[in-house]
RODO-2510 file (C-alpha; in nm, 4 decimals, decimal comma):
residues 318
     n   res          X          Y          Z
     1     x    -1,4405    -2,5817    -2,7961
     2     x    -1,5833    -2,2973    -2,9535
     3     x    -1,9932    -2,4359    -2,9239
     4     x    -1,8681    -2,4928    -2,5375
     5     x    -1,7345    -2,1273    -2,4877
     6     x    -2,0761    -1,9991    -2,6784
     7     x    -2,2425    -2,1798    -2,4309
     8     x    -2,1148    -2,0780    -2,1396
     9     x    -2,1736    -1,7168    -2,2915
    10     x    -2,5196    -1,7658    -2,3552
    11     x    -2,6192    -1,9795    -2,0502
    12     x    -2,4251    -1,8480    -1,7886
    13     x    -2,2102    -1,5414    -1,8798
    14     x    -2,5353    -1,3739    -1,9963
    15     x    -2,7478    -1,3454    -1,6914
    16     x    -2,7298    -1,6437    -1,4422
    17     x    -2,3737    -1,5588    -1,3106
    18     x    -2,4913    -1,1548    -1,3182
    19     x    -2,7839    -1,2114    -1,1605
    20     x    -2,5993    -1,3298    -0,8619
    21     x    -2,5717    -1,7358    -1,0384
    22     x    -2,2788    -1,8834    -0,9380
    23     x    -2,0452    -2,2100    -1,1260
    24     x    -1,7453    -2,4610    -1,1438
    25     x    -1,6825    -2,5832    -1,4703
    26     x    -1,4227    -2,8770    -1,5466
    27     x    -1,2598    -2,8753    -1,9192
    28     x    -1,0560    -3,1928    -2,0038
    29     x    -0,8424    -3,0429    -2,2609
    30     x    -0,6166    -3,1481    -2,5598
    31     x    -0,3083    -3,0010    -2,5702
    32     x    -0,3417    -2,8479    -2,9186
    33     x    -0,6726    -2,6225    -2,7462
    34     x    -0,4782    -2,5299    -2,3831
    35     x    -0,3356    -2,2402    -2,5470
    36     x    -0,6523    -2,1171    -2,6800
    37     x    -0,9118    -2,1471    -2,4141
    38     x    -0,8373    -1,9214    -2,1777
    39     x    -0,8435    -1,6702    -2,4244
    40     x    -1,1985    -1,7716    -2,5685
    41     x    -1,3418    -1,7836    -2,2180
    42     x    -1,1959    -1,4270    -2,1065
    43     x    -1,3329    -1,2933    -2,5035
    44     x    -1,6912    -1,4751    -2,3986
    45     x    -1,6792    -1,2540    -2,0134
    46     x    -1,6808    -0,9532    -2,1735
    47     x    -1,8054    -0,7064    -1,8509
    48     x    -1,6308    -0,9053    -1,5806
    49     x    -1,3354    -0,8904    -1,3913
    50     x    -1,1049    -1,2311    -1,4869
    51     x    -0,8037    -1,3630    -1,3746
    52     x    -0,5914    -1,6631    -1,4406
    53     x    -0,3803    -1,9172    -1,2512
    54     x    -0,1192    -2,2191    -1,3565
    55     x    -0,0731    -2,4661    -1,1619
    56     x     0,3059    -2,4535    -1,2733
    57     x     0,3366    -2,0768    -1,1488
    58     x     0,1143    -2,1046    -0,8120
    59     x     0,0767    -2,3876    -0,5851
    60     x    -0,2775    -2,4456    -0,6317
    61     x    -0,3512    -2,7108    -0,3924
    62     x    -0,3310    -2,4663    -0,1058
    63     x    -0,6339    -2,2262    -0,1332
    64     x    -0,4561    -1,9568     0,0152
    65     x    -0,1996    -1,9086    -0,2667
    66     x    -0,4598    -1,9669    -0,5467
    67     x    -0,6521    -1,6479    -0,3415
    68     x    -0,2493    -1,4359    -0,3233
    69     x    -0,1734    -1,5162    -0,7445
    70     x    -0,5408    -1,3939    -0,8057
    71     x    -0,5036    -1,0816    -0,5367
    72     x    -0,1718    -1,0033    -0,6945
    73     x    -0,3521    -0,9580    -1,0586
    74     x    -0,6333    -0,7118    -0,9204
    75     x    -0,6542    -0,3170    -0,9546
    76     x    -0,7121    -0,3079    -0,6002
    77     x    -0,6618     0,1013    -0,5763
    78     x    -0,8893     0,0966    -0,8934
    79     x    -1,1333    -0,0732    -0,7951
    80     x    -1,1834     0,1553    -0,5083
    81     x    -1,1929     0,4679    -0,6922
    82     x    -1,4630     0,3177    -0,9400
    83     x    -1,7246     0,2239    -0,6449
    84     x    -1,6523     0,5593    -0,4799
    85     x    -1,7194     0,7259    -0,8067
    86     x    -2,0921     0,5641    -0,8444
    87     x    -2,1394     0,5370    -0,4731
    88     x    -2,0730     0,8917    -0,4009
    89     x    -2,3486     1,0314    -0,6552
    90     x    -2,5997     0,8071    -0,5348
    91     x    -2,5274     1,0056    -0,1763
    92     x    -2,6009     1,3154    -0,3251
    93     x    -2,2048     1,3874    -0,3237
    94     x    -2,1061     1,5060    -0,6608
    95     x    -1,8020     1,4674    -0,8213
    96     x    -1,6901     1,5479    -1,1363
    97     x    -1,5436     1,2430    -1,3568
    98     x    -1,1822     1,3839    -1,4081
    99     x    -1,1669     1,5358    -1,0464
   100     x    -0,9494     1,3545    -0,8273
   101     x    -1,0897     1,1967    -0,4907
   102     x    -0,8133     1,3207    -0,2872
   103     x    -0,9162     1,6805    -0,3563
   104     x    -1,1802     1,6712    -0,0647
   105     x    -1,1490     2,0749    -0,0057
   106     x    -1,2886     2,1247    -0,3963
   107     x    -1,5171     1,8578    -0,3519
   108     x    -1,6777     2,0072    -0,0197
   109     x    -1,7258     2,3806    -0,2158
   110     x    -1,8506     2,1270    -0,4985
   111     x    -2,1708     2,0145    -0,2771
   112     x    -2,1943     2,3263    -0,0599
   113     x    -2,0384     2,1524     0,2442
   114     x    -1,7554     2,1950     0,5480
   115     x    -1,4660     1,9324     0,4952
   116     x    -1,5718     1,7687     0,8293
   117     x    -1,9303     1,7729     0,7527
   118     x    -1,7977     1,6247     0,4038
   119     x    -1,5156     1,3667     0,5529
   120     x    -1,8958     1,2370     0,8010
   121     x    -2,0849     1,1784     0,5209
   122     x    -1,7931     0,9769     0,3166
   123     x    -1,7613     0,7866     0,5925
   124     x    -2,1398     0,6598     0,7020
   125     x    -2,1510     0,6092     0,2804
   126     x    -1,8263     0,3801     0,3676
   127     x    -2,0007     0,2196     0,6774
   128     x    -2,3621     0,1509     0,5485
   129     x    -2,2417     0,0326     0,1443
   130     x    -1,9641    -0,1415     0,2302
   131     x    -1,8921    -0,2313     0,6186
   132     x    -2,2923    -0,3326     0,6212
   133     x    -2,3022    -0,5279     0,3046
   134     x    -2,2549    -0,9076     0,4682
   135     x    -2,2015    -1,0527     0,1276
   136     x    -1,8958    -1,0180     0,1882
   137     x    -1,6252    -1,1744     0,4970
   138     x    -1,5821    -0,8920     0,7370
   139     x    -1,1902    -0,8662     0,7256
   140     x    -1,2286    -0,8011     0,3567
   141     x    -1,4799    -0,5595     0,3873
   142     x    -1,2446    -0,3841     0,6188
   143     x    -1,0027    -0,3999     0,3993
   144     x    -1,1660    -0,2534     0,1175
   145     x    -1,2904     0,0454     0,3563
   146     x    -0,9580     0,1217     0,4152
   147     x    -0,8212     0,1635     0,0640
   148     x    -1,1456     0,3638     0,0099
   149     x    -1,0970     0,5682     0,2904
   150     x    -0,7521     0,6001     0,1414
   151     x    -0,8618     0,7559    -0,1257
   152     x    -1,0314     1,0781     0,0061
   153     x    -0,8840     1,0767     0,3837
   154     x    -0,5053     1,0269     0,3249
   155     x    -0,4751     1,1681     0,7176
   156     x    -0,6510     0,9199     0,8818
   157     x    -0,5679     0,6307     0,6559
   158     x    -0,1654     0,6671     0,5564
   159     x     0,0467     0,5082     0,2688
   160     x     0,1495     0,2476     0,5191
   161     x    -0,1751     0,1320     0,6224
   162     x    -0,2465     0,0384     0,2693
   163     x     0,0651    -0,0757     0,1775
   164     x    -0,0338    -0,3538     0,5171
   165     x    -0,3615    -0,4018     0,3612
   166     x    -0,2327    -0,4558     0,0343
   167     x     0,0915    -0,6877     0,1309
   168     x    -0,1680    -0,8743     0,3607
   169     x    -0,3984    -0,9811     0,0382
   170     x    -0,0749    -1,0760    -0,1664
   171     x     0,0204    -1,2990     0,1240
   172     x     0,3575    -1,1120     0,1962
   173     x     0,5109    -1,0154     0,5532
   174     x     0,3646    -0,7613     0,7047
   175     x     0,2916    -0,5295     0,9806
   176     x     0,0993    -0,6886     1,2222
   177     x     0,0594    -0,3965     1,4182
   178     x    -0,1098    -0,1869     1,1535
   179     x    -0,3451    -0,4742     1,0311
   180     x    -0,4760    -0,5274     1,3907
   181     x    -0,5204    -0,1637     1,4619
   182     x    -0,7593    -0,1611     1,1109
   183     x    -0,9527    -0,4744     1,3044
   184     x    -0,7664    -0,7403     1,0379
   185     x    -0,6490    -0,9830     1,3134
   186     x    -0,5705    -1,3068     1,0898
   187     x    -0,3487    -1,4107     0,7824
   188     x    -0,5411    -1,5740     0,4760
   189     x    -0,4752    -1,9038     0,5267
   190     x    -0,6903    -2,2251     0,4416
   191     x    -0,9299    -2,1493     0,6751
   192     x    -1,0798    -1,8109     0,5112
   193     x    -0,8877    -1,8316     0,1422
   194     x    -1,2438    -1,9668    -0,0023
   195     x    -1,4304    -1,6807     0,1385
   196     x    -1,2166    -1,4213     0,0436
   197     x    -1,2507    -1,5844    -0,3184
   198     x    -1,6267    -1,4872    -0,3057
   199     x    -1,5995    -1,1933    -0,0887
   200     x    -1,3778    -1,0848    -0,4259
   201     x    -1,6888    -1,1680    -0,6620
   202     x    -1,9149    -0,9704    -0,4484
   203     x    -1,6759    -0,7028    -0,4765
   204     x    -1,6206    -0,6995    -0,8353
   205     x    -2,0307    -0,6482    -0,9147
   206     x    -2,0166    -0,3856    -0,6369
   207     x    -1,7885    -0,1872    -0,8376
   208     x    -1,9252    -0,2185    -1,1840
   209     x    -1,8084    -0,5463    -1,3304
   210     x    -2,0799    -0,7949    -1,4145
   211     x    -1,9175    -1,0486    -1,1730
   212     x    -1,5907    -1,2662    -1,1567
   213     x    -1,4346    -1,5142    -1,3912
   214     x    -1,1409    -1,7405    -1,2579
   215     x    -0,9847    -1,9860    -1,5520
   216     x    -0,7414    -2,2542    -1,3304
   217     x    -0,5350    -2,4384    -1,5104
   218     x    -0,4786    -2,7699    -1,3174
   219     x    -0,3147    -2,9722    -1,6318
   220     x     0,0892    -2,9673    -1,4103
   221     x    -0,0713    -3,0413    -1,0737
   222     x    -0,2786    -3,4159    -1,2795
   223     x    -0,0535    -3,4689    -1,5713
   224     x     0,2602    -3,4172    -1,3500
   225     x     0,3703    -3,2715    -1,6912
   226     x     0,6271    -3,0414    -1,5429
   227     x     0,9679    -2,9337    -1,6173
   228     x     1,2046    -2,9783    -1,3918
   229     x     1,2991    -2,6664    -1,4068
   230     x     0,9464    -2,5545    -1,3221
   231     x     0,8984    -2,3494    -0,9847
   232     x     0,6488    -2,5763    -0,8744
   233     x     0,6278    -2,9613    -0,8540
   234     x     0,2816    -3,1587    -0,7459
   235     x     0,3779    -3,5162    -0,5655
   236     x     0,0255    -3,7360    -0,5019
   237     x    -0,0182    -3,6242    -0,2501
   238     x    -0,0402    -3,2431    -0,3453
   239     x    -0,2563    -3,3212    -0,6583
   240     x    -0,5281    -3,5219    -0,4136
   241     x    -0,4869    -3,1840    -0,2411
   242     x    -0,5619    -3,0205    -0,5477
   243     x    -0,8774    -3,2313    -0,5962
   244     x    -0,9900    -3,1438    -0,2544
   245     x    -0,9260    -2,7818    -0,3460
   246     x    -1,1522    -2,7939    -0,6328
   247     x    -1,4317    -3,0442    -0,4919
   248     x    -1,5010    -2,8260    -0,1708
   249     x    -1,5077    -2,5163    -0,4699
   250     x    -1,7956    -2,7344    -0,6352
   251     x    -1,9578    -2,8609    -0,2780
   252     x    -1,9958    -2,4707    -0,1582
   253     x    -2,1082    -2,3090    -0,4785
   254     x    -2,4177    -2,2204    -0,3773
   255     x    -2,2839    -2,0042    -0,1125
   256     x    -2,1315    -1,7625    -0,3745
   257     x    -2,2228    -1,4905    -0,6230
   258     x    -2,1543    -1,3366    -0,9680
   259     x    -1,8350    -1,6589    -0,9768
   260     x    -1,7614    -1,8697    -1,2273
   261     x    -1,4536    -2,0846    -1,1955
   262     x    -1,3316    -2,2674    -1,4846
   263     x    -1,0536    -2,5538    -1,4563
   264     x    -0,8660    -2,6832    -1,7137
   265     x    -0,7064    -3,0166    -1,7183
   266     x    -0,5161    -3,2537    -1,9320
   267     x    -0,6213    -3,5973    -2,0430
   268     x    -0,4675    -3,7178    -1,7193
   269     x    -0,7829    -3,6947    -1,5276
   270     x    -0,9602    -3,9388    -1,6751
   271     x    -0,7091    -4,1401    -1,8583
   272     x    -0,7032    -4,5214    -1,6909
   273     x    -0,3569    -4,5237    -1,8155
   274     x    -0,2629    -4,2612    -1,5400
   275     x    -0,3650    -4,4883    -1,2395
   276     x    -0,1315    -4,2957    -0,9729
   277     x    -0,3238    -3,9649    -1,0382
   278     x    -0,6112    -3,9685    -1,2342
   279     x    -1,0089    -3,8495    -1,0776
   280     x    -1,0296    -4,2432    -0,9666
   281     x    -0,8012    -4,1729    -0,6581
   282     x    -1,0436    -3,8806    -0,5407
   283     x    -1,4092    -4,0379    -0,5533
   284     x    -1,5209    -3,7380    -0,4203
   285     x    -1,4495    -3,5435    -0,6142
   286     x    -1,5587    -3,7802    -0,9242
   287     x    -1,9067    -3,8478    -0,7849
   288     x    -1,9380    -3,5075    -0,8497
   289     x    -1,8237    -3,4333    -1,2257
   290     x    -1,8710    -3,7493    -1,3685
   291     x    -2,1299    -3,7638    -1,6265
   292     x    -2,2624    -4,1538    -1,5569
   293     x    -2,5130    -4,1472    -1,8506
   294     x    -2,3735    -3,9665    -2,1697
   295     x    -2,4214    -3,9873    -2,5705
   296     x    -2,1445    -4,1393    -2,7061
   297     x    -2,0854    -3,8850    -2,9832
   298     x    -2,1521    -3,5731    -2,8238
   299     x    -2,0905    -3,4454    -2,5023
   300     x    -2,3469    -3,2020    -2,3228
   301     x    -2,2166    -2,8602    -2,2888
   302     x    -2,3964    -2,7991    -1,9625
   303     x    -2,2110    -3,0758    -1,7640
   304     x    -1,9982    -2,9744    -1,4983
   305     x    -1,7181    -3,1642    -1,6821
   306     x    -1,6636    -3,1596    -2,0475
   307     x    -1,4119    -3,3332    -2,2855
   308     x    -1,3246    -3,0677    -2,5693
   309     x    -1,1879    -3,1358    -2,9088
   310     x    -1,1119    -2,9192    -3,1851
   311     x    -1,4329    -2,7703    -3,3379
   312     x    -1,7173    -2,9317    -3,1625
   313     x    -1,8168    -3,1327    -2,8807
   314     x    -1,8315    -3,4746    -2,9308
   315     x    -1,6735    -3,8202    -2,8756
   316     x    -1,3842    -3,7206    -2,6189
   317     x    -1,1762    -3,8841    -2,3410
   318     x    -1,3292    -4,1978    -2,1322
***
C-alpha cells in the first residue's frame, strides 16, 4: 500500500491532476489496510480539497446522492470567501485579509470608490470569472455566484436565497420558487450529478486548492458485507448499478479536471467464489480495469486497478 500511495503522489498528485490531469483509480483491498487507506491517500493530497463516501452511509449507485454526501462535506460559504479574496485583488479591489466582505461601505473608501460604483464592479468580476468560466455546468456556476454575491450584497442576495442554493446541492426540499428566480430550474438528479462532480473540481482549483480528491469506498455495495442494521443495503441489482456508476466515471474522464477518484473495494470484486456479484457480471466495466497481461509477483502501480497487500505491491487477488 504504501509504494501505491507514493505513487499516486509522485505521478499524479504532483502535477498531472494540477495541471488540469484527471483519474479513476480501483484499489482491491484487504480488510486489515481499509482502515488505513483513506487516510494515506488524503496525507499524499496534501493542497487539495478531499472528501469521502461509504457505500454503507450513502447509496452510491445513484450518482446523485454520491454528488449530496460529497456537497454536504464542503465549506461551501468558505470557499466563496477564499476566491473573492484572490479574485478581488486581481480587479484592482483591495481588501485587507482580516476585513470582512460584508463591510462593502469600508471597502468602497478602501479603493476610493461610491458603493454602487463598487457593488458594478463586484459584480462584472462575478460575471466574467465565474458566470463566463464554461468549465464549469451553468446551474452550478449560478450557484456559486449567488453565495458570492452573498457575501458582499446581502440586499440583493438574502439568507433565504442561499439557504435554497445550499439545501438544493445537499439534495433536500426546497423552494422552488427562489431557485428558479436565481435561473436554477432543475434538481440534481442522474442526469447532471456527474457534471456537478467536475463542475466541483473546477471549482476547488478556482479557489486555491490544487484540485479534488474523492476516496469511494464501494467494499458494502460488492461484498454485500453489511449489517443488518446498516442504513443502506445493495441487492444485485443496485451493485450492477454501482458498477455502472463507476464505469461511466472511468468512460468520461477525459472530460474532467484537477479529479481524482479513488474506489476502494473488497476481495469480492474479483473473487470467482463471489459469482452473484463479482466484476464478471459487469463486462463493462471489467474490460476496462482488468489488467489482461500482468507479472505474477508484482502488480503495476499505474494500473487503473490494483490489488494491495500489506507493505508492497505484489502477488494479490486473481
Amino acid at each position: 500500500m504504501t509504494e501505491w500511495v507514493a505513487c499516486l503522489r509522485d505521478e499524479y498528485l504532483a502535477e498531472f491532476l494540477a495541471g488540469g490531469g484527471a483519474a479513476v483509480k480501483v484499489a482491491v483491498t484487504p480488510p486489515e489496510l481499509r482502515d488505513a487507506v483513506v487516510p494515506a491517500i488524503q496525507q499524499a493530497a496534501e493542497g487539495y480539497l478531499a472528501a469521502h463516501v461509504d457505500a454503507t452511509q450513502t447509496k452510491v449507485h445513484m450518482i446523485h446522492h454520491l454528488f449530496h454526501a460529497v456537497a454536504r462535506q464542503m465549506d461551501w460559504d468558505g470557499m466563496a470567501e477564499r476566491w473573492l479574496r484572490a479574485a478581488l485583488p486581481d480587479c484592482g479591489i483591495l481588501v485587507e485579509p482580516d476585513q470582512p466582505l460584508s463591510n462593502i461601505d469600508e471597502i468602497a473608501r478602501m479603493n476610493g470608490r461610491t458603493v454602487p460604483l463598487l457593488y458594478a464592479d463586484i459584480n462584472r468580476v462575478i460575471t466574467n470569472r465565474l458566470l463566463y468560466d464554461y468549465r464549469m455546468g451553468k446551474e452550478f456556476r449560478t450557484a456559486m455566484a449567488m453565495l458570492c454575491l452573498w457575501q458582499m450584497n446581502p440586499q440583493n442576495v438574502s439568507d433565504n436565497d442561499t439557504e435554497a442554493v445550499k439545501q438544493w446541492l445537499f439534495g433536500e426540499r426546497c423552494n422552488l420558487t427562489v431557485l428558479k428566480r436565481m435561473q436554477i430550474y432543475q434538481r440534481i438528479g442522474r442526469q447532471n450529478a456527474r457534471m456537478l462532480l467536475a463542475s466541483l473540481a473546477a471549482w476547488a482549483q478556482m479557489v486555491g486548492y490544487r484540485g479534488f480528491v474523492l476516496t469511494l469506498d464501494l467494499t458494502a455495495a460488492i461484498d454485500n458485507e453489511v449489517s443488518a442494521l446498516a442504513p443502506v443495503r445493495y441487492s444485485r441489482a443496485a451493485m450492477l448499478d454501482t458498477y455502472e456508476v463507476l464505469r461511466q466515471c472511468i468512460d468520461e474522464i477525459d472530460e474532467m479536471r484537477y479529479f481524482l477518484l479513488v474506489a476502494i473495494t473488497g476481495a469480492g470484486l474479483l473473487d470467482p467464489a463471489n459469482p452473484r456479484r463479482n466484476v464478471d457480471n459487469y463486462t463493462a466495466l471489467k474490460l476496462r480495469i482488468i489488467d489482461e497481461v500482468r507479472d505474477k509477483h508484482r502488480e503495476n502501480p499505474l494500473n487503473v486497478m490494483v490489488r494491495l497487500v500489506d507493505q508492497a505491491l505484489e502477488g494479490g487477488i486473481g
